[in-house]
BADRENLO-10170 format. One record per residue: residue in three letters; x, y, z of N, C-alpha, C, O in turn. Coordinates in steps of 0.1 Angstrom, whole numbers, plus 2048, in hexadecimal, padded with zeros to 3 digits. Layout:
BEGIN
ALAXYZXYZXYZXYZ;...
//
This chain:
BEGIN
UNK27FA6121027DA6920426FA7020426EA7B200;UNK262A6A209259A6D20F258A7621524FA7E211;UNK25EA79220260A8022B265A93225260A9E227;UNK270A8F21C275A9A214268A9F20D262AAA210;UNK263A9520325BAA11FC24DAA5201244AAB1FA;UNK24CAA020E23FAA4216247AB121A246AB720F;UNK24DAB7220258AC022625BAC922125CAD5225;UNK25EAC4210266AD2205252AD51FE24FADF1F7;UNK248ACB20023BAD01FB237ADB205232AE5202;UNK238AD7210236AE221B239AF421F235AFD225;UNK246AF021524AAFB215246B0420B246B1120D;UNK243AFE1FE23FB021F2234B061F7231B101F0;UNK22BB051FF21FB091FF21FB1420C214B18211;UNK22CB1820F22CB2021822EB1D226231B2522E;UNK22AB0E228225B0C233236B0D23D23DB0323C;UNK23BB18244249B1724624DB15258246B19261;UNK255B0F259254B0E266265B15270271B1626D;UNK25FB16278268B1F28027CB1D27E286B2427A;UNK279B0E283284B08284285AFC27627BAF926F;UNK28FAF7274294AEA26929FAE72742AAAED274;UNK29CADF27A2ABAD72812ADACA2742A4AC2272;UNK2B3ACB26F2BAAC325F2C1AB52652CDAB8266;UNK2C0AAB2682CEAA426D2CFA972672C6A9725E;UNK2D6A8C2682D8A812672E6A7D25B2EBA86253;UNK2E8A7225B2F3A6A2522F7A6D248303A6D242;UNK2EBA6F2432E8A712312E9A8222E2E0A88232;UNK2F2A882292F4A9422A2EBA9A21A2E9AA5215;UNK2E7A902172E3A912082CFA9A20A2CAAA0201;UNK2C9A982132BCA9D2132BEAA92192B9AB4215;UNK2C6AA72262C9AB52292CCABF2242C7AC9229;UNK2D4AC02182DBACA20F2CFACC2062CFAD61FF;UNK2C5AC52042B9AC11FC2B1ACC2022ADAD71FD;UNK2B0AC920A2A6AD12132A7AE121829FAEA218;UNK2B4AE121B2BBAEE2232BAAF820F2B5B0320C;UNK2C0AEE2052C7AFB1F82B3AFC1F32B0B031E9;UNK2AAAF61F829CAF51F2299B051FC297B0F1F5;UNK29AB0620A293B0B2122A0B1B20B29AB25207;UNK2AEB1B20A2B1B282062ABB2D1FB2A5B371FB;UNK2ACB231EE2AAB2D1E329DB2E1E0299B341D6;UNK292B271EB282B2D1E8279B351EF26EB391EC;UNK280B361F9277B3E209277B4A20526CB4F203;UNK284B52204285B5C1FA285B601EE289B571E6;UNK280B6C1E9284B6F1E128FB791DD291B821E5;UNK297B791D02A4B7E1CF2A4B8A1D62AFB8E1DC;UNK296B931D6296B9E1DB29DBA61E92A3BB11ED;UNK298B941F1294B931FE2A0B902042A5B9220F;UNK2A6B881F82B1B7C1FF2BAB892092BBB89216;UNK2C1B912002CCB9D2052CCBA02132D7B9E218;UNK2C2BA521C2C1BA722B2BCB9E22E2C1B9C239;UNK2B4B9522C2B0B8C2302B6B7A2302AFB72236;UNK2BCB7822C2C2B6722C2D0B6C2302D7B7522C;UNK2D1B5F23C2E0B622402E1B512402D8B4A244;UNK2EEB4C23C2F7B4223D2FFB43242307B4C23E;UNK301B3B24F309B3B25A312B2A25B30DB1F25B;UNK31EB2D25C325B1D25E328B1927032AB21279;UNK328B0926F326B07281336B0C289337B0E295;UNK342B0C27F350B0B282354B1D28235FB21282;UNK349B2428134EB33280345B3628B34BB40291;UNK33AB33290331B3829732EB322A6332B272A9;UNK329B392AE323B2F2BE314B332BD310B3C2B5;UNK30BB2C2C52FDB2D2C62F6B392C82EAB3C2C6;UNK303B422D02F9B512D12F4B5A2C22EBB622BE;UNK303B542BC303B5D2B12F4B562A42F0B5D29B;UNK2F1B4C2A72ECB4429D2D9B4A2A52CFB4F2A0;UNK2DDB472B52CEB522BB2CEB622B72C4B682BA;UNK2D9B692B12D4B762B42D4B7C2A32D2B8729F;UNK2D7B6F2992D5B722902C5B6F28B2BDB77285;UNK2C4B6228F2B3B612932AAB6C2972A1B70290;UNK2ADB702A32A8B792A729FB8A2A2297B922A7;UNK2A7B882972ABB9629229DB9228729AB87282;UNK298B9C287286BA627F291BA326D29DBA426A;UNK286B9E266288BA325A28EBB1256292BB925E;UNK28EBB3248290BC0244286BC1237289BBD22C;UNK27DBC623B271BC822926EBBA22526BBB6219;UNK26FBB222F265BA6228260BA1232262BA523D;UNK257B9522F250B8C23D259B8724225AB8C24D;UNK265B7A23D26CB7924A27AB7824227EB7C238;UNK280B6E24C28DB6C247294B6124928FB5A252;UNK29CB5D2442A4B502452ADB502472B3B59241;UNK2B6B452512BFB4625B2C9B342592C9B2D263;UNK2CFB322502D3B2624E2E1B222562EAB2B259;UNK2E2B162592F2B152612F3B062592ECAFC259;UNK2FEB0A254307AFD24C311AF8257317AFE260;UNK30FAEB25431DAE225D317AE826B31EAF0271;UNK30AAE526F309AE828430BADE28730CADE293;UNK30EAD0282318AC3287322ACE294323ACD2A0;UNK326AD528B336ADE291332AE32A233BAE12AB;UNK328AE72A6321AEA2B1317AE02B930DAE22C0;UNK31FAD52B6316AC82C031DAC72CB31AABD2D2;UNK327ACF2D1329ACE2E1320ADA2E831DADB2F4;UNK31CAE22DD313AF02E1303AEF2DE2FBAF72E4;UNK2FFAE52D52F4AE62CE2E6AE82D92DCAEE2D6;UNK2E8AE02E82DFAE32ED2D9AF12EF2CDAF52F1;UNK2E7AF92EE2E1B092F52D5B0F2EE2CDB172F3;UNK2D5B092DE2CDB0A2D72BEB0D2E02BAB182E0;UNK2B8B042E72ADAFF2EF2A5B0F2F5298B102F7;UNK2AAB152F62A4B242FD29EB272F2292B282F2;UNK2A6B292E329BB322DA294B272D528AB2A2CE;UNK296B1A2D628AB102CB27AB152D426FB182CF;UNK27EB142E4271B172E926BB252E7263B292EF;UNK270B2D2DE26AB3A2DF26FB3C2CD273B482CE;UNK26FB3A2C6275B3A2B9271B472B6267B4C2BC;UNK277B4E2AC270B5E2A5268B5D2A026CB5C2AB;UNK25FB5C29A253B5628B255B5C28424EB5A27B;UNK25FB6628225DB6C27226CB66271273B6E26A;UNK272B5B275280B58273280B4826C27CB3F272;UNK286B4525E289B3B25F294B312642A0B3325F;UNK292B2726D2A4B2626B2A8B1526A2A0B0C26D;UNK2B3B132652B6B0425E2C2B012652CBB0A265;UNK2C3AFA2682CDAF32712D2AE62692CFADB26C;UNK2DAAE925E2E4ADC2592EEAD32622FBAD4262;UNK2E7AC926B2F0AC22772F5AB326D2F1AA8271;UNK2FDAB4265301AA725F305A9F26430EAA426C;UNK304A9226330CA85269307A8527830FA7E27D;UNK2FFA88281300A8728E2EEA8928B2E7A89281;UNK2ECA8A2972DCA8E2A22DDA922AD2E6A942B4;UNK2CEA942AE2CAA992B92C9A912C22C4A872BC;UNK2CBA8E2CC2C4A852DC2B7A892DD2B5A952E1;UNK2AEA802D92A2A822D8298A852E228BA872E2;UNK2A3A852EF2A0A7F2FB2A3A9530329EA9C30C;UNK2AAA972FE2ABA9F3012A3AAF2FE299AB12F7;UNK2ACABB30729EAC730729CACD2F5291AD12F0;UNK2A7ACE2EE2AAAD12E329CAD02D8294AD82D4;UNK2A0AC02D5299AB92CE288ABA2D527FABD2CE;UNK286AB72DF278AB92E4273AC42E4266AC42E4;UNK27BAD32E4276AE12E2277AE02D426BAE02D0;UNK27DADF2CC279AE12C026CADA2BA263AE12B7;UNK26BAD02B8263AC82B624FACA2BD244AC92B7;UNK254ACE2CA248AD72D1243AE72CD237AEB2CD;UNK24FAF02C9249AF92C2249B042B624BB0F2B4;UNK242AF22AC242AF429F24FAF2299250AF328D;UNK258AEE29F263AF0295265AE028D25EAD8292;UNK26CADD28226CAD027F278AC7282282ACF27F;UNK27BAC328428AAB428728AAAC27E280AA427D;UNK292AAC275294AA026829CA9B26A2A7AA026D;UNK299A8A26B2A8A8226A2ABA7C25B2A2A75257;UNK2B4A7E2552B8A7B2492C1A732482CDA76246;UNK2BCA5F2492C3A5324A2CBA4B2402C7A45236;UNK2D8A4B2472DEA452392D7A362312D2A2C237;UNK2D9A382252CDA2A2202DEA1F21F2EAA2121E;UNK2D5A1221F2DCA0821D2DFA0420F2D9A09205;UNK2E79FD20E2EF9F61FF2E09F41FA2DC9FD1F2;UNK2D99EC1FC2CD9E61F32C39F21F02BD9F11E5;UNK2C29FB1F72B7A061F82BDA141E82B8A1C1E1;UNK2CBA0E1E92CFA1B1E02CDA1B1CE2CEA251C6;UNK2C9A0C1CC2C8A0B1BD2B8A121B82B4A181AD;UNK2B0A0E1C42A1A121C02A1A211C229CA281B9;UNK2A7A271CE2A7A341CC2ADA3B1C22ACA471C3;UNK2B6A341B62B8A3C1AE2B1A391A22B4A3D197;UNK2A6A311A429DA2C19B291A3619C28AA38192;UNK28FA3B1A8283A3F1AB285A4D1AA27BA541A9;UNK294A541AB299A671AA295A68199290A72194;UNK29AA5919129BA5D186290A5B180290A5E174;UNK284A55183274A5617D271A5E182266A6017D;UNK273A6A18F26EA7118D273A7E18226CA88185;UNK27AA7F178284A84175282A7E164288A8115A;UNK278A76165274A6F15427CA6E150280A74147;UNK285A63158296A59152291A4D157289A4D160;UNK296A3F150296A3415A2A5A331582ACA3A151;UNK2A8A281602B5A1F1612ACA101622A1A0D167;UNK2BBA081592BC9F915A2BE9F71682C1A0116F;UNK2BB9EA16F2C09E717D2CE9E617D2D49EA187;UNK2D69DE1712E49DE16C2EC9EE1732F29F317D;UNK2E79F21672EDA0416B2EEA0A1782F7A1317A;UNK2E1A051852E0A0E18A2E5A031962E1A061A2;UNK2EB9FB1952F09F319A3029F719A30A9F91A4;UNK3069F718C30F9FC18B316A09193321A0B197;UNK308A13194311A2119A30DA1D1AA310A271B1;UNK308A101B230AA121BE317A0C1C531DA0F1CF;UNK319A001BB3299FD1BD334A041BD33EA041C4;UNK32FA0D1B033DA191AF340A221B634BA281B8;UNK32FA261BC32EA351C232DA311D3332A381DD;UNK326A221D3322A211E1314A271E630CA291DD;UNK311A2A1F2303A2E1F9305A411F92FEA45202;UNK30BA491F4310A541F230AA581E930FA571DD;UNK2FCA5C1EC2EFA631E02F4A6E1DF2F1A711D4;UNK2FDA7B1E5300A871DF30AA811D2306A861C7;UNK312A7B1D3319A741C7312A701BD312A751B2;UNK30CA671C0301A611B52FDA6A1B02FEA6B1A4;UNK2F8A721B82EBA7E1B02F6A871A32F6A89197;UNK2FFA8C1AF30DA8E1A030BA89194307A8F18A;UNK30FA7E19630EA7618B306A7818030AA7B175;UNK2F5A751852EAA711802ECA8017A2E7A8116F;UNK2EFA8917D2ECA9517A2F0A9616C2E9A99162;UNK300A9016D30AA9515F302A8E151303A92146;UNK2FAA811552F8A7514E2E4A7D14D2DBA77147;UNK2E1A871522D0A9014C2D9A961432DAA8F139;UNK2DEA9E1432E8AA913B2EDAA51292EEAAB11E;UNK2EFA9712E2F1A9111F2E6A871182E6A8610C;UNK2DDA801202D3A7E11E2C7A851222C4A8A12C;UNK2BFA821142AEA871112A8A7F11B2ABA7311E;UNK29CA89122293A8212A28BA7712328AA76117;UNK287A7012B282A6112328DA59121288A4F11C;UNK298A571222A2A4D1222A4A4512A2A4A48136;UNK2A8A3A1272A9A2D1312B9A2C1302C0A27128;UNK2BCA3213D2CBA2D13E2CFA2013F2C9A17144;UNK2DBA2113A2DEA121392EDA0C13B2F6A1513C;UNK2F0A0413B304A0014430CA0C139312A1613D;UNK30BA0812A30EA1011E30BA1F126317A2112A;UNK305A29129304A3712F30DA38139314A4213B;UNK30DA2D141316A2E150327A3314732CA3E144;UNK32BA24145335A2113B339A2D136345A30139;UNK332A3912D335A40123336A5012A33DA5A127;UNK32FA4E13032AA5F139336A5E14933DA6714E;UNK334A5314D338A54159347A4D15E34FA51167;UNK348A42155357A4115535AA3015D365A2B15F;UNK34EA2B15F349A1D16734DA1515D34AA1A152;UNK353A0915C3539FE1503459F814F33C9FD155;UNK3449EB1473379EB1493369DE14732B9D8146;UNK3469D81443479D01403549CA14F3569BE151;UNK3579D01553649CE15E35F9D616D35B9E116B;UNK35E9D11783529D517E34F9CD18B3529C118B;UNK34C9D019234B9C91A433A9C019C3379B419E;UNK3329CA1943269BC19532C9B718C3309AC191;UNK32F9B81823359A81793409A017E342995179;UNK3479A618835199B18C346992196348985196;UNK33C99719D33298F1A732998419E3269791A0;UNK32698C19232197F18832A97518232696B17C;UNK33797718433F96E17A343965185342959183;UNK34796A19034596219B33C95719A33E94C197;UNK32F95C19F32295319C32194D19331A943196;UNK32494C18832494517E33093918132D92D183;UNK33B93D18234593418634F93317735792A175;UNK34E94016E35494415F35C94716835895116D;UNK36694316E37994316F37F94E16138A954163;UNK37C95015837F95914C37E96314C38796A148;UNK36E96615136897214B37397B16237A985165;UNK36C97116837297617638697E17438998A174;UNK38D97517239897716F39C9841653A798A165;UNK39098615B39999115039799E15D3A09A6160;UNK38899D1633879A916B38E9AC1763909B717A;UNK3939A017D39F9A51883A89AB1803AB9B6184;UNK3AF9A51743B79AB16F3B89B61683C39BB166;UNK3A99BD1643A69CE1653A79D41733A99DF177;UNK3A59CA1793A39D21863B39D918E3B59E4194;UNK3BC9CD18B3C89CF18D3CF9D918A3D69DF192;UNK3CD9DD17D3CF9E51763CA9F41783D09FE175;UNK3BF9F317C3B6A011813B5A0118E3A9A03191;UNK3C0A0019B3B89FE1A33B6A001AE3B59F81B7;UNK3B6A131AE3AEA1F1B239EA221B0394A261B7;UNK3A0A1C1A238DA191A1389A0D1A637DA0D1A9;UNK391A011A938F9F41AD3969F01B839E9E61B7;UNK3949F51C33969F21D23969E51D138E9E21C8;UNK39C9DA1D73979CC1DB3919CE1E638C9C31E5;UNK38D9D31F13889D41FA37A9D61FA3719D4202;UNK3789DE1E93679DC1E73669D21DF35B9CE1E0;UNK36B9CD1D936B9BD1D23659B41DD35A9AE1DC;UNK36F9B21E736C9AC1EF35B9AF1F93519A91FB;UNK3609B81FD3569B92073449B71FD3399B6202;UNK3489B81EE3389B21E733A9A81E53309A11E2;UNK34999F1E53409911E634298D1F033F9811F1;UNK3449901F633F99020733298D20C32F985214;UNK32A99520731C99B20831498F1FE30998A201;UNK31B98D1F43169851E93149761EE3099701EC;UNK32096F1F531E9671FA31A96220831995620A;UNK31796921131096C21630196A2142FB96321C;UNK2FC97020A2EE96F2082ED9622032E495C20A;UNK2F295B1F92F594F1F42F69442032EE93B1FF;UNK2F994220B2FD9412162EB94121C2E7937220;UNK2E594B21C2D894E2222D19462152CA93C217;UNK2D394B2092C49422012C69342042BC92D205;UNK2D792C2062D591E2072CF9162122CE90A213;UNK2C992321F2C291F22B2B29212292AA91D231;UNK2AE92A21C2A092921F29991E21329E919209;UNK28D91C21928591021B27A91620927690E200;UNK27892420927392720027B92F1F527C93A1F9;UNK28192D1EA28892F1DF27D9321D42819321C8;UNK2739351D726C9401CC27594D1CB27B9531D3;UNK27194F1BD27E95C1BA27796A1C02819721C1;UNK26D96F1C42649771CC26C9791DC2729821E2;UNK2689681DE26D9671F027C9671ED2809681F9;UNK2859681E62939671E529797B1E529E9811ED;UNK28D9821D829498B1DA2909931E729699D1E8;UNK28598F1F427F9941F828A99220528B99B20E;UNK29098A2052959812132A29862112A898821C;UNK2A89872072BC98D2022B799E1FE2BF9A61F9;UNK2AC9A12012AC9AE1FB2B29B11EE2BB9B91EF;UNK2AF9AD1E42B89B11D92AB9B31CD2A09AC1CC;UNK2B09BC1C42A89BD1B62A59B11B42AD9A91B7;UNK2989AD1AF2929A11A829C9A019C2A2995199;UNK29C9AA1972A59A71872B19A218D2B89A0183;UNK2B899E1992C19951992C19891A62C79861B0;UNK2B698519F2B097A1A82B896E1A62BF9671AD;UNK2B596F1962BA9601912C996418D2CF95C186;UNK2CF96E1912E196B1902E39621A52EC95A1A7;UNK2DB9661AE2DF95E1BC2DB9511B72E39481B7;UNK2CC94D1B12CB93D1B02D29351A72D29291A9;UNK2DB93A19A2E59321962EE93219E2F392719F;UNK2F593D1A82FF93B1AB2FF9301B63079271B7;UNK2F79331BA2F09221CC2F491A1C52FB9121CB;UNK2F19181B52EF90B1B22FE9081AF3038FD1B2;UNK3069121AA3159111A631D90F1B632990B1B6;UNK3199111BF31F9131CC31A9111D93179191E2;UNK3188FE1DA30F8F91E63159011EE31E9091ED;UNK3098FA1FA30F90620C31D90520D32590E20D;UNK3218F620E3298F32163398FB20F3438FE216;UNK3388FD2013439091F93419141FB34B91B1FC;UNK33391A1FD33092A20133292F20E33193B211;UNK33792221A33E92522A34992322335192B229;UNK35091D21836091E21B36592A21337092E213;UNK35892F20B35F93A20435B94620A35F950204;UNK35394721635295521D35E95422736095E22E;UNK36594B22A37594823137C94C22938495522C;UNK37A94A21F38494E21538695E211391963212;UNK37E96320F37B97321138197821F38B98021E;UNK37B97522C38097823638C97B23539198523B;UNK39597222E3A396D22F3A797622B3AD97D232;UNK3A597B21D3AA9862103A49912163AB99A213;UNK39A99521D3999A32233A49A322E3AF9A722A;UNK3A49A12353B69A023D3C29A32353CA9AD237;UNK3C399A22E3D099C2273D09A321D3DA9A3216;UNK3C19B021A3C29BD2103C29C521C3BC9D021A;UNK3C79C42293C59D022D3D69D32373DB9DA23F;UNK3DB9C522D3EC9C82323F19BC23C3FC9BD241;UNK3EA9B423E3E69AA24B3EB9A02433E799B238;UNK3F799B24C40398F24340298D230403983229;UNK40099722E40599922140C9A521A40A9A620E;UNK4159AD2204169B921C41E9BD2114219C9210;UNK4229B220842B9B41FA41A9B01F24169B61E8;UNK4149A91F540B9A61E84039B01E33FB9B51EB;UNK4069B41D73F89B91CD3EA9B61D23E59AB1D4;UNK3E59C21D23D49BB1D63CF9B51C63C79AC1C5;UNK3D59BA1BA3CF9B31B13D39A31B03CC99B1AA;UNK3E099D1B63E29911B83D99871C13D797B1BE;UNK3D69901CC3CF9891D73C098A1D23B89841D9;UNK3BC9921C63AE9911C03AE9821B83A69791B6;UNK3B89851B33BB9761A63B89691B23AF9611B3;UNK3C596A1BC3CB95D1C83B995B1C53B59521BD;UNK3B09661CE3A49621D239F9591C83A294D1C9;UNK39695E1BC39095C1B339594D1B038B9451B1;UNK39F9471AC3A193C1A63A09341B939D9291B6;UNK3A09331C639F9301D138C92D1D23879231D6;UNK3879381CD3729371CA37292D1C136D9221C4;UNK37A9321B437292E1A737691C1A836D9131A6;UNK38791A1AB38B90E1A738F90E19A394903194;
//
């Protein structure tokens, strides 16, 4: 995120560079970057002869060099964008002749989503050599995605509860163009200065707040057989929005870590959230749960999981309900 707004500051200040090779997993900075570099290099005046958007599935590399190539019309320079050049990665080397000679009055952005460059190769080393920039844009992990929506939305004079922002990574997953959706609809109805909260998710976005992949992992942890049970049984009921397959695979993850705090030596809640990677604010739902679920139950209930991921994916079970085999599970954990 660093990396971005050193990049989109750079540009703001004019500082522009020949080439933008755009790439990596996360399609979400790229589009960040590429829709920053269209609607500000020019101006509206300029845009007309000058900005061309080019896609990688309509085009080959000559045409993406000879549109480069080409002088402004009444302004300093011009901009030359290619959406989806993923589409031209059996071709993308040919690129390498104009990176070493680029136009200077040409901008150009190279959107390569999901893939890279071989770093190793002439491509990436000509660009990089003259002047041009190479961005890898890496997909973030489960743990990395709650603070980044903590940190888009202070800058943005919003906070979120850790609850809430926890909430839209279960629902949404590691898929920040989604999120950011989201967070969008939930500025729109909320005044800056607001602390989002489960109640905003719930009401704006359509998340329970009450029925829920993290409260079924707390009710779990607790070992409330009650409060677990009503929510399989919303789940059953809903469940398009309630995959068992993401049920599973978080307590999966859940016990697992539980699994890891019952092997370390230091159980300060610091060294706990530091070592499970997880928000501090849910430090102490892993240390009751250790305490609800010696080792030697948190090995038979990650068997147990194993078991129910198999048999949700059709594997000697193929009449059962996944909401049955959420219940089978649950009372198999809870007892």
């Amino acid at each position: 995120m660093d990396d971005v707004k050193q990049l989109v500051a750079a540009i703001k200040k004019g500082d522009l560079k020949p080439i933008y090779f755009l790439m990596g997993e996360e399609a979400y900075y790229i589009d960040k970057i590429s829709d920053y570099i269209e609607d500000h290099v020019l101006d509206d005046t300029e845009k007309g002869f000058n900005q061309m958007v080019l896609y990688g599935r309509d085009i080959t590399i000559d045409d993406i060099v000879s549109n480069a190539k080409r002088f402004p019309m009444m302004a300093e320079r011009q901009v030359v964008i290619v959406k989806e050049a993923q589409d031209l990665s059996r071709t993308i080397e040919q690129l390498v002749k104009y990176a070493n000679n680029p136009q200077p009055s040409t901008v150009l952005v190279l959107n390569y989503k999901y893939k890279k460059l071989d770093k190793r190769k002439a491509l990436y080393k000509a660009i990089s050599k003259n002047g041009g920039v190479v961005f890898e844009s890496k997909k973030m992990y489960d743990n990395q995605v709650a603070d980044w929506i903590r940190r888009v939305l202070a800058g943005q004079n919003y906070n979120i509860s850790p609850k809430a922002a926890q909430m839209l990574v279960e629902f949404l997953g590691t898929n920040l163009s989604k999120i950011d959706n989201e967070l969008n609809k939930l500025k729109i109805v909320l005044p800056e200065g607001t602390q989002i909260t489960p109640e905003h998710i719930e009401e704006n976005i359509g998340i329970s707040k009450d029925f829920n992949n993290f409260e079924l992992r707390k009710a779990v942890g607790q070992r409330n057989a009650l409060k677990a049970h009503q929510i399989a049984k919303y789940f059953a009921e809903n469940p398009k929005d309630n995959p068992i397959v993401v049920s599973v695979a978080l307590l999966f993850k859940f016990f697992s870590d539980l699994l890891h705090l019952h092997g370390m030596s230091d159980k300060n809640p610091r060294s706990v959230a530091s070592a499970l990677k997880v928000n501090p604010y849910f430090v102490n739902e892993y240390i009751d749960a250790a305490r609800h679920y010696p080792m030697k139950k948190v090995s038979a209930v990650i068997g147990l999981l194993r078991e129910t991921d198999v048999k949700s994916k059709g594997v000697s079970a193929n009449a059962v309900p996944q909401g049955d085999l959420l219940k089978e599970l649950l009372v198999k954990i809870i007892g």
